[in-house]
ZAMARGU-4260 file (C-alpha; in steps of 0.2 Angstrom, whole numbers, plus 5000, padded with zeros to 4 digits):
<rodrens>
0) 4234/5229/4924 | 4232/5213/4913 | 4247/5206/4901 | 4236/5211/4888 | 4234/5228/4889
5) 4256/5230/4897 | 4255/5221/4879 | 4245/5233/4869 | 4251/5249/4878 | 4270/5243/4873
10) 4266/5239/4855 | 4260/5258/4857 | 4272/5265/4863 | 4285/5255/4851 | 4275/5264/4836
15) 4278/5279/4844 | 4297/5278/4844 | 4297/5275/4827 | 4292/5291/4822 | 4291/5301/4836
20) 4305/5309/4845 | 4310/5298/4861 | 4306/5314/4873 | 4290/5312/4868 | 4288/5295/4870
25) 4297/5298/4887 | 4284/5309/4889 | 4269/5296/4886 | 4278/5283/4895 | 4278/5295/4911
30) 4261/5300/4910 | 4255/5281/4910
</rodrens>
């Protein structure tokens, strides 16, 4: 996996946490 995309899927899931509920985000951080 290149920094880049770490980079990119953590700026995601960052979004997510914002206005998601953080099971979800759990969720999406499992399944990746």
């Amino acid at each position: 996996m290149h920094p880049d995309s770490f980079f990119l899927v953590f700026s995601q899931l960052l979004k997510r946490l914002t206005y998601a509920r953080p099971r979800d985000t759990w969720n999406f951080f499992k399944i990746h």
